[in-house]
N, C-alpha and C positions, 0 to 999 in steps of 0.2 A: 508571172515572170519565171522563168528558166533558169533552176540553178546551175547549171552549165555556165548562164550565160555572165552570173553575178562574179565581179570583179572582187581579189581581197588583198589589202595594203592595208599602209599606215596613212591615217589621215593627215594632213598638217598639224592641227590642232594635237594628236597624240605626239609625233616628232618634237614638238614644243616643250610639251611637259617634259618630258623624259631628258633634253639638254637643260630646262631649270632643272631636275636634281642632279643634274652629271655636274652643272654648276655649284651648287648648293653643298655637295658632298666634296667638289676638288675644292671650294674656299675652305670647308670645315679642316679640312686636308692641311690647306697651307698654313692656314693659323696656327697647328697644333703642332708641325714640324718647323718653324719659322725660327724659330730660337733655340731650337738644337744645335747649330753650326754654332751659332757664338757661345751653349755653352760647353762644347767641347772645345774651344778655345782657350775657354778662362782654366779647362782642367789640364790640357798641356802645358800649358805658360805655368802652371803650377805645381806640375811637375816637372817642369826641367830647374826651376830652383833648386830640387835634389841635386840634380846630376851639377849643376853648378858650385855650388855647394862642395859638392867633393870635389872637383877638379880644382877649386881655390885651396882647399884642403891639402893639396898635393903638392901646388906649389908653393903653399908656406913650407910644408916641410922639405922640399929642395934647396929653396930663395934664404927662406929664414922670417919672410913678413909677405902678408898678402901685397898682391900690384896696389901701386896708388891711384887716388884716382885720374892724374893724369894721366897713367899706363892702363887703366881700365881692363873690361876685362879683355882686349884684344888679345892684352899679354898671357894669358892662357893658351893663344893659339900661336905666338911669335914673342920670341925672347926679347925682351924690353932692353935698351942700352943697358950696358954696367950690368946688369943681370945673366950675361948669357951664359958665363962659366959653371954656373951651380942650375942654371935652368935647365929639365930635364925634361921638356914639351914634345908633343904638344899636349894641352890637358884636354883640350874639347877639339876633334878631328874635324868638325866642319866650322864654317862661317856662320850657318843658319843658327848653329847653338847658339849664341850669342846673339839670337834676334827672339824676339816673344811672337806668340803662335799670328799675330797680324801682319809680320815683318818690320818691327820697331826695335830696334837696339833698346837693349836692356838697360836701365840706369842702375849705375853702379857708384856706391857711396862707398868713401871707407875714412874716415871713420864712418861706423851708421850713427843711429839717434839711439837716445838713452843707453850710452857706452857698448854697444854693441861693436864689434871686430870690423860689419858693414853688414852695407844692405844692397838685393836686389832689386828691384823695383821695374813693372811694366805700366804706364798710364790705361791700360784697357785700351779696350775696340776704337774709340774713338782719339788716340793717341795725344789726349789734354787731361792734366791735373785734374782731380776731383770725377764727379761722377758717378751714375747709379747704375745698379744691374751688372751689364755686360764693357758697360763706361769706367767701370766702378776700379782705381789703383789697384794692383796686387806688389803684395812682396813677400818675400821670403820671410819677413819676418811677421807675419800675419798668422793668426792661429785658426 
């Protein structure tokens, strides 16, 4: 036979292989980045209690007492009845502040538990009490 005449490609069989490990390497891929997103999640929701946190801070010391919780923390961003005259807002410039990194409004205690001033609190990813992981309640006052 004539090397001239000898064809050269990939056979099926080679094709094959070579998509099982483009498969085998994109699953190893997704498993290993899959739970990155939720936990950069739980780390903003965790730190906007800071910034929360201060912006109540600000307007205790306008008002004279943190909002209730019937004035929640909207009153951060809109002067609550009876309050507007020593209100000096807004404390948090957007809406979103006041949502946790899934877009859940934040719960907001006040009094909080064991004589605390209050508390912030977000249910996790899956926006229900309790839970583990990325499920799992946060609050400001968690250590």
């Amino acid at each position: 036979m004539n090397k001239k005449n000898k064809k050269s490609g990939f056979t099926l069989v080679e094709l094959l292989v070579v998509l099982v490990i483009l498969m085998v390497i994109g699953t190893i891929a997704v498993q290993n980045f899959s739970g990155e997103e939720d936990k950069a999640k739980v780390k903003a929701t965790k730190a906007s209690f800071t910034q929360i946190e201060t912006a109540l801070e600000r307007y205790k010391l306008d008002v004279g007492n943190y909002p209730s919780e019937d004035e929640g923390l909207l009153a951060l961003m809109q002067a609550p009845e009876g309050d507007e005259g020593n209100w000096a807002g807004k404390y948090l410039s957007k809406q979103k502040s006041i949502l946790d990194a899934w877009g859940i409004d934040y719960l907001y205690s006040m009094p909080g538990p064991d004589g605390e001033a209050y508390e912030i609190a977000s249910f996790g990813a899956d926006g229900e009490e309790g839970g583990e992981k990325f499920n799992a309640d946060l609050s400001n006052l968690d250590e």
